[in-house]
N, CA, C and O atoms as CSV, one atom per row, in Angstrom:
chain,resi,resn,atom,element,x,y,z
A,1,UNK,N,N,-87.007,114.679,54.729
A,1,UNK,CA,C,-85.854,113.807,54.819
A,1,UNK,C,C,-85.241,113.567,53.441
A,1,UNK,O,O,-84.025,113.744,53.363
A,2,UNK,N,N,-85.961,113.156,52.243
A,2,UNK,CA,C,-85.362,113.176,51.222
A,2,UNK,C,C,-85.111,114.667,50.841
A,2,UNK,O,O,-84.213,114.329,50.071
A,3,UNK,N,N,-85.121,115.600,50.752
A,3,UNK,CA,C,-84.611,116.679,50.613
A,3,UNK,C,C,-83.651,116.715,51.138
A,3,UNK,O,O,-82.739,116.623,50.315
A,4,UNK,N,N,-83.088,116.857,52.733
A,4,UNK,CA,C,-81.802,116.514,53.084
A,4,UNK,C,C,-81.058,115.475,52.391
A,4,UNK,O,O,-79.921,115.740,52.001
A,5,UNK,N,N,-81.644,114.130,52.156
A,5,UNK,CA,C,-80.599,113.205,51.740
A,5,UNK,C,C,-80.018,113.863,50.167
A,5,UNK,O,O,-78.830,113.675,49.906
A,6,UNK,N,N,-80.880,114.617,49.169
A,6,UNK,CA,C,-80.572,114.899,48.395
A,6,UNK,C,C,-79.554,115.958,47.937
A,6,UNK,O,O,-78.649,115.969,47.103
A,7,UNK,N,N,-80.337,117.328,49.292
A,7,UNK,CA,C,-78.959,118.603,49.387
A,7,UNK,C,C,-77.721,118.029,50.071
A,7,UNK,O,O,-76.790,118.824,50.204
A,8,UNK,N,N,-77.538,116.739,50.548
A,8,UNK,CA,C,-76.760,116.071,51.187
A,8,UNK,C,C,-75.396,115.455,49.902
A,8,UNK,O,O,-74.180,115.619,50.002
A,9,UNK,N,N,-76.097,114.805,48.877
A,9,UNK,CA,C,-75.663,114.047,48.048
A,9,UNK,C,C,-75.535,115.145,47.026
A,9,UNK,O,O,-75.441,114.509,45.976
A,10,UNK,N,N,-75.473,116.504,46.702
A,10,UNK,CA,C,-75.055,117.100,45.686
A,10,UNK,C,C,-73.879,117.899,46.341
A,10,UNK,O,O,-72.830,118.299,45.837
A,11,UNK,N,N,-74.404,118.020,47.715
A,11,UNK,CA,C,-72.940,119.047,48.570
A,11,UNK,C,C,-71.552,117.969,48.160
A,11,UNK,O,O,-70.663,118.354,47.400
A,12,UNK,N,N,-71.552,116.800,48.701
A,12,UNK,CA,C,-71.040,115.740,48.978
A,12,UNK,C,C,-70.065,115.798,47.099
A,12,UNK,O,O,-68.915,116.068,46.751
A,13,UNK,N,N,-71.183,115.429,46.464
A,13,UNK,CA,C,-70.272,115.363,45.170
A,13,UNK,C,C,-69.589,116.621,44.529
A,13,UNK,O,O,-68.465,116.553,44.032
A,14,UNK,N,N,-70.185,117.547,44.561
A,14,UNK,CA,C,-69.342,118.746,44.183
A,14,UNK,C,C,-68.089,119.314,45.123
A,14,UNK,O,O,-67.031,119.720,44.642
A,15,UNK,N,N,-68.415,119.269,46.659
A,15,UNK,CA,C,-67.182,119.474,47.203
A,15,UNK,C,C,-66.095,118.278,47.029
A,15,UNK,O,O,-64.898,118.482,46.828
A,16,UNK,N,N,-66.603,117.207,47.119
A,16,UNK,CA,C,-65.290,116.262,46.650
A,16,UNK,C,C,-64.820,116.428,45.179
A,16,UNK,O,O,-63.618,116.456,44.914
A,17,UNK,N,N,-65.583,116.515,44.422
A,17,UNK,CA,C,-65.022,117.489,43.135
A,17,UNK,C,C,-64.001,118.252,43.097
A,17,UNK,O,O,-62.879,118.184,42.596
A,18,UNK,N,N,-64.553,118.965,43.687
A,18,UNK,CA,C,-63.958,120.449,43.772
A,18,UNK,C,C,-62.648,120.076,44.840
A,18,UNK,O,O,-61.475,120.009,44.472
A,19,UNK,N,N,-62.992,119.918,45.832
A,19,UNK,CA,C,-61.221,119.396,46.694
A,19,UNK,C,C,-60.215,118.776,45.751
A,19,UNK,O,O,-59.073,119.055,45.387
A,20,UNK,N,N,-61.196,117.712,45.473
A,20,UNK,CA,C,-60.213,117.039,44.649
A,20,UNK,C,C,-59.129,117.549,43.429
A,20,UNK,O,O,-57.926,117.325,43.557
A,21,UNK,N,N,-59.559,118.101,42.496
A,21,UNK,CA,C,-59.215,119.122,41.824
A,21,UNK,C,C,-58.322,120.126,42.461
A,21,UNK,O,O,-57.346,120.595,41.876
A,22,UNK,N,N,-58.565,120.349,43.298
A,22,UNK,CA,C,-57.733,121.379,43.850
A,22,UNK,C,C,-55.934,120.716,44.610
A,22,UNK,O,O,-54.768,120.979,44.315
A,23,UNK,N,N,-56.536,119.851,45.590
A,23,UNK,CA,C,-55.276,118.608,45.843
A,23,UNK,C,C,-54.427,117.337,44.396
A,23,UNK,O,O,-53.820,116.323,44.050
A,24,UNK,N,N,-55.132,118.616,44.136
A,24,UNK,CA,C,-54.188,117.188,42.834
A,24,UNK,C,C,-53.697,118.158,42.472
A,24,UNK,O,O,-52.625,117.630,42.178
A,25,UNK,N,N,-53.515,119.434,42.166
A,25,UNK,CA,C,-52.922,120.439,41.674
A,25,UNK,C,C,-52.124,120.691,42.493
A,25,UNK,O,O,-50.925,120.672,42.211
A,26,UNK,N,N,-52.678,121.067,44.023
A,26,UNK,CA,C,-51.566,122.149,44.593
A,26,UNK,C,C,-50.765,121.396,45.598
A,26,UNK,O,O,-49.959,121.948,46.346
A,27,UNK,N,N,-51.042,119.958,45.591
A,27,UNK,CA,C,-50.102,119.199,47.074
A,27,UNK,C,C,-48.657,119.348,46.585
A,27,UNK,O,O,-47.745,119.833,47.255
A,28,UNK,N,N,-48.532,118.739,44.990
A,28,UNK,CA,C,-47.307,119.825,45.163
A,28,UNK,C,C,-46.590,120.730,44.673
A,28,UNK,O,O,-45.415,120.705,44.310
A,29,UNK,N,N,-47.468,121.669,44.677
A,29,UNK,CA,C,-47.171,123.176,44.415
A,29,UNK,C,C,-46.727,124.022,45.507
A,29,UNK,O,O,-45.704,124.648,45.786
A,30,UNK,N,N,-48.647,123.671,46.374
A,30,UNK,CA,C,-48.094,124.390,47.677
A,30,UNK,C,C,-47.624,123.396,49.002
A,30,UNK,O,O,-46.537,123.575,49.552
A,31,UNK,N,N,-48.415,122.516,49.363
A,31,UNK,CA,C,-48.936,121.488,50.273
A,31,UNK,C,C,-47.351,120.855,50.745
A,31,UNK,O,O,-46.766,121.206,51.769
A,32,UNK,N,N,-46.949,120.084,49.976
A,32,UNK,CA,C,-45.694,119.541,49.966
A,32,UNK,C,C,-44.461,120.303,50.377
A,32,UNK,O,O,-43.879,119.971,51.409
A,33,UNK,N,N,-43.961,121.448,49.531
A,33,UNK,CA,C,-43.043,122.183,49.677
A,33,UNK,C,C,-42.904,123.352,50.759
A,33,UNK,O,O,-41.942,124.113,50.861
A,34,UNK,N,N,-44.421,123.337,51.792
A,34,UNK,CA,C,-44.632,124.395,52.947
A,34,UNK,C,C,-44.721,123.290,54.040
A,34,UNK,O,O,-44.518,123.697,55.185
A,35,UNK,N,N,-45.035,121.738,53.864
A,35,UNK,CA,C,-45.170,120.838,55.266
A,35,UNK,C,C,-43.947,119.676,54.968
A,35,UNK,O,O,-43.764,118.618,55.569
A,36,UNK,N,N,-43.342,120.130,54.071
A,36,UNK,CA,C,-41.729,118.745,54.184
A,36,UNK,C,C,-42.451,117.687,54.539
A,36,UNK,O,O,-43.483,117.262,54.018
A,37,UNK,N,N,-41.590,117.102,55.865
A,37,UNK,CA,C,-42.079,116.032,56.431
A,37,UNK,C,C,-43.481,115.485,56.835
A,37,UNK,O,O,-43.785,114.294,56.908
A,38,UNK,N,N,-44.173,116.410,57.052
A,38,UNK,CA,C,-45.360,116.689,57.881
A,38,UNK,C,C,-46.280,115.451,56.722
A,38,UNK,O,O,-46.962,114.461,56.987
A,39,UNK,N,N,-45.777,116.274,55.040
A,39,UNK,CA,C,-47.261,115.591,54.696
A,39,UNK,C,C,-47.237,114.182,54.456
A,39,UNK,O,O,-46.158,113.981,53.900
A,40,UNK,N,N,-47.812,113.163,54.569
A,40,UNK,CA,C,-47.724,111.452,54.572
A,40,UNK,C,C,-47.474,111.415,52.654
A,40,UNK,O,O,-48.019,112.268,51.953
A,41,UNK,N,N,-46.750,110.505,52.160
A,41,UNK,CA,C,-46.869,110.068,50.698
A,41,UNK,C,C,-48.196,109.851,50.309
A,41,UNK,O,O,-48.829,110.620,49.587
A,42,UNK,N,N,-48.493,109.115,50.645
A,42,UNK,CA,C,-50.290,108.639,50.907
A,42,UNK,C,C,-51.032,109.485,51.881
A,42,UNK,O,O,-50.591,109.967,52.924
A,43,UNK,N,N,-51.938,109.564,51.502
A,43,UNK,CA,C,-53.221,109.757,52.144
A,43,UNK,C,C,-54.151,108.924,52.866
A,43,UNK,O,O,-55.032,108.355,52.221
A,44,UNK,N,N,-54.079,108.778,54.080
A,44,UNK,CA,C,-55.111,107.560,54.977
A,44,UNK,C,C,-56.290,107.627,54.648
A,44,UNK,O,O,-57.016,108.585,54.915
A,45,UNK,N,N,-56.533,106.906,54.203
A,45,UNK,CA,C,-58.355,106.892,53.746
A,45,UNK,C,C,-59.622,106.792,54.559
A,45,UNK,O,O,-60.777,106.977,54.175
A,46,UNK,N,N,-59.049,106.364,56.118
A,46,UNK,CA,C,-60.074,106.407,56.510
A,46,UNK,C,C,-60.593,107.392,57.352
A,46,UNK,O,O,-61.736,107.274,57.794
A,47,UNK,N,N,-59.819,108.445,57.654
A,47,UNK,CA,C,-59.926,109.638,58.791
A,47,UNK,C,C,-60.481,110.550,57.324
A,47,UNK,O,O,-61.614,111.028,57.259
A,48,UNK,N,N,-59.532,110.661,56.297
A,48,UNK,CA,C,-60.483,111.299,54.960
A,48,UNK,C,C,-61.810,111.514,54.646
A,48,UNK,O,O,-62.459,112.558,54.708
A,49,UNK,N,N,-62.289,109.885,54.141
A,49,UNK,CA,C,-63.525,109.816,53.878
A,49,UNK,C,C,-64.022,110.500,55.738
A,49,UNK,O,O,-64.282,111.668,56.024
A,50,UNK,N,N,-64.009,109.641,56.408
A,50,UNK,CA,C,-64.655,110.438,57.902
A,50,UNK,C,C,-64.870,112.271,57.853
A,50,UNK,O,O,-65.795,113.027,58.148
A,51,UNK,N,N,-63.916,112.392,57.484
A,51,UNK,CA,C,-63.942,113.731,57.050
A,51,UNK,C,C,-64.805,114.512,56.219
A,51,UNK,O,O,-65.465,115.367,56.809
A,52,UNK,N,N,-64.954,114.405,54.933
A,52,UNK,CA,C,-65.800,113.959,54.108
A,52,UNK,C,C,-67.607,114.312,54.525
A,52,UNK,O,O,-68.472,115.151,54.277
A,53,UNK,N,N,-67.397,112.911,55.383
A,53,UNK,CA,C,-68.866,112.441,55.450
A,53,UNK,C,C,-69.338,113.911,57.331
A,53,UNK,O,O,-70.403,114.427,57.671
A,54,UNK,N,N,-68.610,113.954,57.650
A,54,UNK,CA,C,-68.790,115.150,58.926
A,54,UNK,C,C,-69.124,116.498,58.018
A,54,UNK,O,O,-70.212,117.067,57.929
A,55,UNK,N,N,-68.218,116.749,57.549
A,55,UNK,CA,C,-67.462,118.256,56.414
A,55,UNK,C,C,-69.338,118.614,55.984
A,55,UNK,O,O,-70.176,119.461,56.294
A,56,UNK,N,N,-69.272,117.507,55.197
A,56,UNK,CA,C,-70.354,117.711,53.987
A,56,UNK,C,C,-71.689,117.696,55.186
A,56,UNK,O,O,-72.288,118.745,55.425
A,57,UNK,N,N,-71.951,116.769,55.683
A,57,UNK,CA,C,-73.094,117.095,56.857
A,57,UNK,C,C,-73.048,118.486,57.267
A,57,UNK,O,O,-74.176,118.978,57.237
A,58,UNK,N,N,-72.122,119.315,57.650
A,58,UNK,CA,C,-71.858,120.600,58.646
A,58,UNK,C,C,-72.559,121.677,57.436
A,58,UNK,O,O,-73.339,122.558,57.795
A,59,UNK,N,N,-72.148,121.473,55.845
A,59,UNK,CA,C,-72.328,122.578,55.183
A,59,UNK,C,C,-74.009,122.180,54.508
A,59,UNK,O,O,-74.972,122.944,54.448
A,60,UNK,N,N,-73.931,120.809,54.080
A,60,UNK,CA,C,-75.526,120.691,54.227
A,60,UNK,C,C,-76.745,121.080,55.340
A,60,UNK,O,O,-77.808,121.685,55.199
A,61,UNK,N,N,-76.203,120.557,56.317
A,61,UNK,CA,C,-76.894,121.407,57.757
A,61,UNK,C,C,-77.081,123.028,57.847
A,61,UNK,O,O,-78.188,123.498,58.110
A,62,UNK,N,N,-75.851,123.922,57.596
A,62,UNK,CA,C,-75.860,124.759,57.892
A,62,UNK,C,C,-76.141,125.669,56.766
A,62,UNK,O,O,-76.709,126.750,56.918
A,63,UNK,N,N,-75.812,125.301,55.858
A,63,UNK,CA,C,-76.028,126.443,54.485
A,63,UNK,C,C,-76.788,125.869,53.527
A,63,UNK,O,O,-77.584,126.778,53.292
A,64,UNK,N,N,-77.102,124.901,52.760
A,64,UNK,CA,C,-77.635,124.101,51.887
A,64,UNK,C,C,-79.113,123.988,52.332
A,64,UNK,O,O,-80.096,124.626,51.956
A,65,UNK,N,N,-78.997,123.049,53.190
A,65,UNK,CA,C,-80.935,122.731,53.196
A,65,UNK,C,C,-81.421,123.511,54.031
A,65,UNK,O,O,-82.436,123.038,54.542
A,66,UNK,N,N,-81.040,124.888,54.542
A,66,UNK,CA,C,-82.151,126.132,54.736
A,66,UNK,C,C,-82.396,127.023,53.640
A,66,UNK,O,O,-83.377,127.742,53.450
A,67,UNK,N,N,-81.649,126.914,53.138
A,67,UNK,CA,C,-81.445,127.822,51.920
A,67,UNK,C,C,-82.748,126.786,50.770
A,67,UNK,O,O,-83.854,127.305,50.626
A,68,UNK,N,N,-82.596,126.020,50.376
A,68,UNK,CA,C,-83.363,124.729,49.851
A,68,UNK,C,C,-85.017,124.924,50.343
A,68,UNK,O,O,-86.067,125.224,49.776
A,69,UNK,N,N,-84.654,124.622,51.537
A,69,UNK,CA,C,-86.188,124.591,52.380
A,69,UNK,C,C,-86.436,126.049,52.302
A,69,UNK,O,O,-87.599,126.177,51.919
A,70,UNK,N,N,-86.052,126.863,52.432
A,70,UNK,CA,C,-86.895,128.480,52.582
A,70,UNK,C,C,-86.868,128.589,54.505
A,70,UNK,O,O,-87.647,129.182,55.252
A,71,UNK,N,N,-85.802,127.864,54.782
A,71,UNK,CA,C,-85.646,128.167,56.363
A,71,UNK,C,C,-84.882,129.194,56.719
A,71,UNK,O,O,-84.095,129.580,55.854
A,72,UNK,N,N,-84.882,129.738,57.720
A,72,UNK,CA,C,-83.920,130.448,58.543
A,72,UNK,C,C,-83.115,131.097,57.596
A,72,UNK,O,O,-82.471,130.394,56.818
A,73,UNK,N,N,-82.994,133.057,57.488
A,73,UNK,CA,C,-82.456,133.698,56.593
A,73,UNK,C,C,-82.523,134.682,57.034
A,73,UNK,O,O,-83.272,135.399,56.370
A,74,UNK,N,N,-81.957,135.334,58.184
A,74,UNK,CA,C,-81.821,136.613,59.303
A,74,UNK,C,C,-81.335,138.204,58.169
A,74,UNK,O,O,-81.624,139.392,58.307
A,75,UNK,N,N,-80.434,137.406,57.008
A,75,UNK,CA,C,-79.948,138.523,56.767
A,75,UNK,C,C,-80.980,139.417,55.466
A,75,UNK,O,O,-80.893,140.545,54.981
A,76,UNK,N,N,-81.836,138.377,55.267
A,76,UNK,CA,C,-83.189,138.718,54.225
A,76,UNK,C,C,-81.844,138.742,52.204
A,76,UNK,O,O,-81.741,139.428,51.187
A,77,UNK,N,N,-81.317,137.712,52.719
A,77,UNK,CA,C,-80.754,137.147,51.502
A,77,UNK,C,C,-81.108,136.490,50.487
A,77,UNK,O,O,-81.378,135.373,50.929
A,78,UNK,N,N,-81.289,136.496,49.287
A,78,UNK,CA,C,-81.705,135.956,48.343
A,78,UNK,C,C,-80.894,134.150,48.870
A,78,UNK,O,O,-79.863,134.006,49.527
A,79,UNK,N,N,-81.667,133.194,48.384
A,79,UNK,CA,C,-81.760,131.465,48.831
A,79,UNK,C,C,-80.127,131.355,48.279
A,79,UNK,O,O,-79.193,131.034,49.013
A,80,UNK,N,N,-80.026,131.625,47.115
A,80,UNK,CA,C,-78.743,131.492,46.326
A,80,UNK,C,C,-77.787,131.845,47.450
A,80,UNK,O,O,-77.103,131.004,48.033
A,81,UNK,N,N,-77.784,133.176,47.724
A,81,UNK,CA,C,-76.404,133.613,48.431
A,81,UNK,C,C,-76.412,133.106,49.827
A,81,UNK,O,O,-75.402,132.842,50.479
A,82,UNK,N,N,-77.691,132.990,50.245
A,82,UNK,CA,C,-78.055,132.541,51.354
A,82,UNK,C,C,-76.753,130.930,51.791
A,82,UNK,O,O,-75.910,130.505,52.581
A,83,UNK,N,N,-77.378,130.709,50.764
A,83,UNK,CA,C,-76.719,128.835,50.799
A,83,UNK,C,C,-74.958,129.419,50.054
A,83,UNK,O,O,-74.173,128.498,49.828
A,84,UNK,N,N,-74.636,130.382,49.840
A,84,UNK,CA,C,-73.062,130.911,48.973
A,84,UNK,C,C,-72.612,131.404,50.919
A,84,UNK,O,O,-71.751,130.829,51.584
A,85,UNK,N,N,-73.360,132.398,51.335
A,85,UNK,CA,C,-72.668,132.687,52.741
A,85,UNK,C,C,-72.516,131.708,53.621
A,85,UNK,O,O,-71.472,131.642,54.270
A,86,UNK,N,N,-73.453,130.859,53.775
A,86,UNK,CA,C,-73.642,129.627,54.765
A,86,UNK,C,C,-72.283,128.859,54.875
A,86,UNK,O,O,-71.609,128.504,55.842
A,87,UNK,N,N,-72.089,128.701,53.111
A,87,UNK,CA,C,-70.960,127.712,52.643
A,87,UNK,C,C,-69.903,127.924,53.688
A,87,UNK,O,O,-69.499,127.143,54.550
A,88,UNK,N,N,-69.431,129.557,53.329
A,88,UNK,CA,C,-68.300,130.015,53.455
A,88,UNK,C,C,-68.064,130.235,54.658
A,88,UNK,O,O,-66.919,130.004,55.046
A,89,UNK,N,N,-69.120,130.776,55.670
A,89,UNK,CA,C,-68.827,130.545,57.308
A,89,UNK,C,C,-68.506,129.401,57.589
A,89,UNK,O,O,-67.435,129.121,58.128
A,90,UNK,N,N,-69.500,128.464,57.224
A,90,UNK,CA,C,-69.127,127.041,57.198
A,90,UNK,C,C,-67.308,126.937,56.911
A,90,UNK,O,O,-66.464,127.053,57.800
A,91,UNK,N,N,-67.108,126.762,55.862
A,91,UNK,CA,C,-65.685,127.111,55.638
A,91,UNK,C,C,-64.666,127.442,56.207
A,91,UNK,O,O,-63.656,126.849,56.584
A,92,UNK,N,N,-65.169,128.861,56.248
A,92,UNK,CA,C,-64.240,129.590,57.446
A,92,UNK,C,C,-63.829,129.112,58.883
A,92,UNK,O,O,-62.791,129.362,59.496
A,93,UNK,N,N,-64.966,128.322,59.280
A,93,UNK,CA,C,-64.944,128.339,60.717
A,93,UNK,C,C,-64.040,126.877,60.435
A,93,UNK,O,O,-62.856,126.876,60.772
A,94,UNK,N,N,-64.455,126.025,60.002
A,94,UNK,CA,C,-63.528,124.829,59.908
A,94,UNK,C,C,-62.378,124.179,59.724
A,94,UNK,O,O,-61.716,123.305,60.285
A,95,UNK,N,N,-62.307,125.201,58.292
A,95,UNK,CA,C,-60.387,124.943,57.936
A,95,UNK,C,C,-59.934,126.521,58.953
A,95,UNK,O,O,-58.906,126.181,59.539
A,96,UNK,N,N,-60.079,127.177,59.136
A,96,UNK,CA,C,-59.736,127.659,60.288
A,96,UNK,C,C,-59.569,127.219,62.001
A,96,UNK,O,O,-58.673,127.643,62.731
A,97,UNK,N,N,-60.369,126.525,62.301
A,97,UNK,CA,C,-60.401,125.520,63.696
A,97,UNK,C,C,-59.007,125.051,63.406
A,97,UNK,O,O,-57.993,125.430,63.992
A,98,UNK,N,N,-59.122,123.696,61.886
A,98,UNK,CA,C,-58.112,123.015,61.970
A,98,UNK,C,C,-56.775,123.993,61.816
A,98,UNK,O,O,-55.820,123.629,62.502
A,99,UNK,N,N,-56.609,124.996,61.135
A,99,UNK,CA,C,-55.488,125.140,60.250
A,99,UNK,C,C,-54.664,125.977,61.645
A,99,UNK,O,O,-53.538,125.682,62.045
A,100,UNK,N,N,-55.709,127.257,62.327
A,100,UNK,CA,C,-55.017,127.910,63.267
A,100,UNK,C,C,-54.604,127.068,64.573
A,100,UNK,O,O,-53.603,127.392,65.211
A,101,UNK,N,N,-55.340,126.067,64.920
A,101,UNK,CA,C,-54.908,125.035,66.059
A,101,UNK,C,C,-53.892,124.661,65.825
A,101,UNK,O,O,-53.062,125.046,66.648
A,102,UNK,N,N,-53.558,124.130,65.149
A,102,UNK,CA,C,-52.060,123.451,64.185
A,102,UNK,C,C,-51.356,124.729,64.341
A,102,UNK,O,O,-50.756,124.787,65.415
A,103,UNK,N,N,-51.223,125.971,63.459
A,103,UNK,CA,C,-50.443,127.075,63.772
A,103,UNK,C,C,-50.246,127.264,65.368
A,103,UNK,O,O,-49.155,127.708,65.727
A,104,UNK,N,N,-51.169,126.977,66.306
A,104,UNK,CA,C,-50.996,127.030,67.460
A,104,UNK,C,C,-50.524,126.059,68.000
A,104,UNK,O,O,-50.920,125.976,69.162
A,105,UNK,N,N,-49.601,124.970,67.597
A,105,UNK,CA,C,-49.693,123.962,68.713
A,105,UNK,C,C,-48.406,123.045,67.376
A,105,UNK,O,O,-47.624,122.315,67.985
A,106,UNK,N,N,-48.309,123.045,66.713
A,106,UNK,CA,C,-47.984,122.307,65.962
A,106,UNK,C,C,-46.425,123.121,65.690
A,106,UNK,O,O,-46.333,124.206,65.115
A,107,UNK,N,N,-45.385,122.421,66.178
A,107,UNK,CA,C,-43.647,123.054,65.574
A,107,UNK,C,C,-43.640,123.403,64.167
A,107,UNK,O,O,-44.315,122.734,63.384
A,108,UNK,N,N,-43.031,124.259,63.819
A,108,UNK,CA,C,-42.798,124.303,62.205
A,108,UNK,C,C,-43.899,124.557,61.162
A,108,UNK,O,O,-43.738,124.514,59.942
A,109,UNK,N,N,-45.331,124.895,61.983
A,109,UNK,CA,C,-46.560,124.825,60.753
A,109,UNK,C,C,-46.437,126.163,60.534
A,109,UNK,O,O,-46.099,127.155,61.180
A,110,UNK,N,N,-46.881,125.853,59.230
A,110,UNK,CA,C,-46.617,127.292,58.268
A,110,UNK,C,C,-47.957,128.070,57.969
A,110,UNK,O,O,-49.017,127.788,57.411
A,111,UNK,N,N,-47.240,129.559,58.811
A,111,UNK,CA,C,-48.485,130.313,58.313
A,111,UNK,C,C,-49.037,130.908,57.421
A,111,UNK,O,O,-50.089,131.548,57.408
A,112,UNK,N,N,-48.391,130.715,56.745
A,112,UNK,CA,C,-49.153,131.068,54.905
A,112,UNK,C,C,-49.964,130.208,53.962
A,112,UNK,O,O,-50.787,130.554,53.114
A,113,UNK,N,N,-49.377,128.545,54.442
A,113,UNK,CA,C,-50.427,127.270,54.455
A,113,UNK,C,C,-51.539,127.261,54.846
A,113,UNK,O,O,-52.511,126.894,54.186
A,114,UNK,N,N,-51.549,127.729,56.156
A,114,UNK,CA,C,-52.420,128.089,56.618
A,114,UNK,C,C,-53.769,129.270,56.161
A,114,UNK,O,O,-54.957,128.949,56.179
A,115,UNK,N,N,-53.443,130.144,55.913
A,115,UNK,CA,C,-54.096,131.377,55.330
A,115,UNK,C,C,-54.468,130.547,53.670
A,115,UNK,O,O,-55.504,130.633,53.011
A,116,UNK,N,N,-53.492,129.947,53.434
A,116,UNK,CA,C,-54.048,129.436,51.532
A,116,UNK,C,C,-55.046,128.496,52.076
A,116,UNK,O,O,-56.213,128.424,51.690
A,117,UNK,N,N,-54.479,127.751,53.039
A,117,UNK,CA,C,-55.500,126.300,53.085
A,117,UNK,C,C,-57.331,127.272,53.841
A,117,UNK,O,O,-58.435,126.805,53.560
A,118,UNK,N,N,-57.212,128.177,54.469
A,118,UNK,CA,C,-58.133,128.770,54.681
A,118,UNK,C,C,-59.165,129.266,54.040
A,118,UNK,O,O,-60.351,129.009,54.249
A,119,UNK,N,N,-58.460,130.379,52.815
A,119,UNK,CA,C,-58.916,130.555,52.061
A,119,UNK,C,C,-59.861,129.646,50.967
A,119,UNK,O,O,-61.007,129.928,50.616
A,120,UNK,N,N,-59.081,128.519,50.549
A,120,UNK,CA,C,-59.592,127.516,49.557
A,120,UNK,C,C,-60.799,126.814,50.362
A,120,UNK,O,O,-61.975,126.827,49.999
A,121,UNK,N,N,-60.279,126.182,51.552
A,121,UNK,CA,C,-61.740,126.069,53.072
A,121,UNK,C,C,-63.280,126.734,52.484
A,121,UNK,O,O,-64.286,126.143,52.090
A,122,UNK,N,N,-62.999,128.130,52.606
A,122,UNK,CA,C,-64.053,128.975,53.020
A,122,UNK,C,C,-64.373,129.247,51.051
A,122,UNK,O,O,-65.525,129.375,50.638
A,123,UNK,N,N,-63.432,129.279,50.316
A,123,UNK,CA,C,-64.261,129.778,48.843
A,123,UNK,C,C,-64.787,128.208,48.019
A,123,UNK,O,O,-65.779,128.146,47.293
A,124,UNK,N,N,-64.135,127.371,48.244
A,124,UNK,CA,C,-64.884,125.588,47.977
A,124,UNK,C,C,-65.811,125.547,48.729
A,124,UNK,O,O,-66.790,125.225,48.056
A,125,UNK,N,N,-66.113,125.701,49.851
A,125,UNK,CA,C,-67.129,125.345,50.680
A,125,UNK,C,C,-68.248,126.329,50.300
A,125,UNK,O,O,-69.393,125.929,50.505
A,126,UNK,N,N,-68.079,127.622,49.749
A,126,UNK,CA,C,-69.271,128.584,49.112
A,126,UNK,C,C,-69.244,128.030,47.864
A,126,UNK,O,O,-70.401,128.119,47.453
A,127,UNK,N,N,-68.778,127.672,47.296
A,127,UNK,CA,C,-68.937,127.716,45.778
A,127,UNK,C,C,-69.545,126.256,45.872
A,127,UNK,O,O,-70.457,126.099,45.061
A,128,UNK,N,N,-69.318,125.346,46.517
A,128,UNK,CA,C,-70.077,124.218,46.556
A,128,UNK,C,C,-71.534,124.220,46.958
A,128,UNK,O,O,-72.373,123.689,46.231
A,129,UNK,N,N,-71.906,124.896,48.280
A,129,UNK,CA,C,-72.948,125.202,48.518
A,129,UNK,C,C,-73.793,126.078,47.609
A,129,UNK,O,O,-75.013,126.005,47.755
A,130,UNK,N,N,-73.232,127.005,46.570
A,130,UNK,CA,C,-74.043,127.522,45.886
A,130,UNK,C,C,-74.371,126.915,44.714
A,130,UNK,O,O,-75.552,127.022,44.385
A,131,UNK,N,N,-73.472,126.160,43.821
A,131,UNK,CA,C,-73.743,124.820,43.006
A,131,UNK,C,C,-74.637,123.566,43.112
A,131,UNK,O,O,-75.148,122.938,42.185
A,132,UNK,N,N,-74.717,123.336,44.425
A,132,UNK,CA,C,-75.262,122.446,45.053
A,132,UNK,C,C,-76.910,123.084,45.754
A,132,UNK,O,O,-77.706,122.495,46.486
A,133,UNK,N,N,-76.949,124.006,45.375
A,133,UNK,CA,C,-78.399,124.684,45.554
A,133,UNK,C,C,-79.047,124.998,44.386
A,133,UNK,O,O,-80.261,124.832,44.266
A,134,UNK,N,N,-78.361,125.428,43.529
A,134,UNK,CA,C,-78.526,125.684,42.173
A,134,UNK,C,C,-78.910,124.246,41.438
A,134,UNK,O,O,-79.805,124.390,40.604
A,135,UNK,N,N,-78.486,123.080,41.556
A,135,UNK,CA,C,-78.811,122.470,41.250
A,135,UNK,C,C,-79.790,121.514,41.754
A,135,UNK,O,O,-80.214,120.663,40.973
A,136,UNK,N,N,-80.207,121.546,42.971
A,136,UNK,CA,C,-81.501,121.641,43.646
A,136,UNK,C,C,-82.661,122.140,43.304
A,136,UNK,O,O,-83.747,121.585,43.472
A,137,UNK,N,N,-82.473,123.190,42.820
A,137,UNK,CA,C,-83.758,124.024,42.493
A,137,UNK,C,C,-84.156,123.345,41.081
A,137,UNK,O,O,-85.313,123.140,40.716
A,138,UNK,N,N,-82.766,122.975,40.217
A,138,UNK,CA,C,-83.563,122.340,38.885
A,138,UNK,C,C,-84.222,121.489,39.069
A,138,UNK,O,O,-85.117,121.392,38.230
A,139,UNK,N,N,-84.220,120.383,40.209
A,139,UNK,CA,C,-84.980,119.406,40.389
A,139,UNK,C,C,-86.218,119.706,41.136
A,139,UNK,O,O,-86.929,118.887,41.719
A,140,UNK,N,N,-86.344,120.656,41.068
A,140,UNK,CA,C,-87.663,121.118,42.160
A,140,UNK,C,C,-88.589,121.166,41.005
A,140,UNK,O,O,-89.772,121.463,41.173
């Protein structure tokens, strides 16, 4: 359990890091100038953090603390990449859910937002998980 709470609390800070960094740069670069109206001035804080706290569970669950623990590794991957692929399915599958549903259903959503916001999804979510393992192991 403390092992989870811990691969929990390094996913958690480096991907909010790392998002963060990234939305402060590109809302309006890309974000803004591809959703006009769409995007709020503000940001609601509480569906966010919710976000957040789900997001980071899904990639700790799924890529982080097997990779950590020496669990489950079908593809006979070194722990590192192990917890770098995990990330990025992780990733993939998520800002993809959201981004193509929206392309599907949503007037006016843009599909190149989409494909960027995908991309950044699936390479933050590996690069976090592999940071966040890496720095696991120093504490081991």
């Amino acid at each position: 359990m403390v092992r989870f709470a811990l691969s929990y609390g390094a996913v958690f800070i480096i991907f909010a890091v790392l998002d963060f960094l990234w939305l402060s740069n590109m809302a309006g670069r890309i974000y803004r100038p591809m959703m006009g109206d769409l995007l709020l001035e503000k940001f609601n804080v509480p569906p966010a953090v919710l976000f957040y706290i789900l997001y980071v569970f899904g990639l700790t669950w799924f890529a982080v603390y097997p990779a950590v623990s020496g669990q489950l590794n079908p593809y006979n991957l070194s722990p590192l990449m192990s917890a770098v692929a995990g990330g990025f399915v992780v990733g993939l599958i998520g800002y993809g859910t959201y981004n193509l549903t929206a392309l599907a259903v949503v007037r006016n959503w843009s599909a190149p937002l989409s494909y960027i916001d995908i991309g950044w999804g699936a390479i933050a979510s590996a690069v976090a998980s592999g940071i966040a393992f890496l720095c696991l192991r120093l504490l081991k």
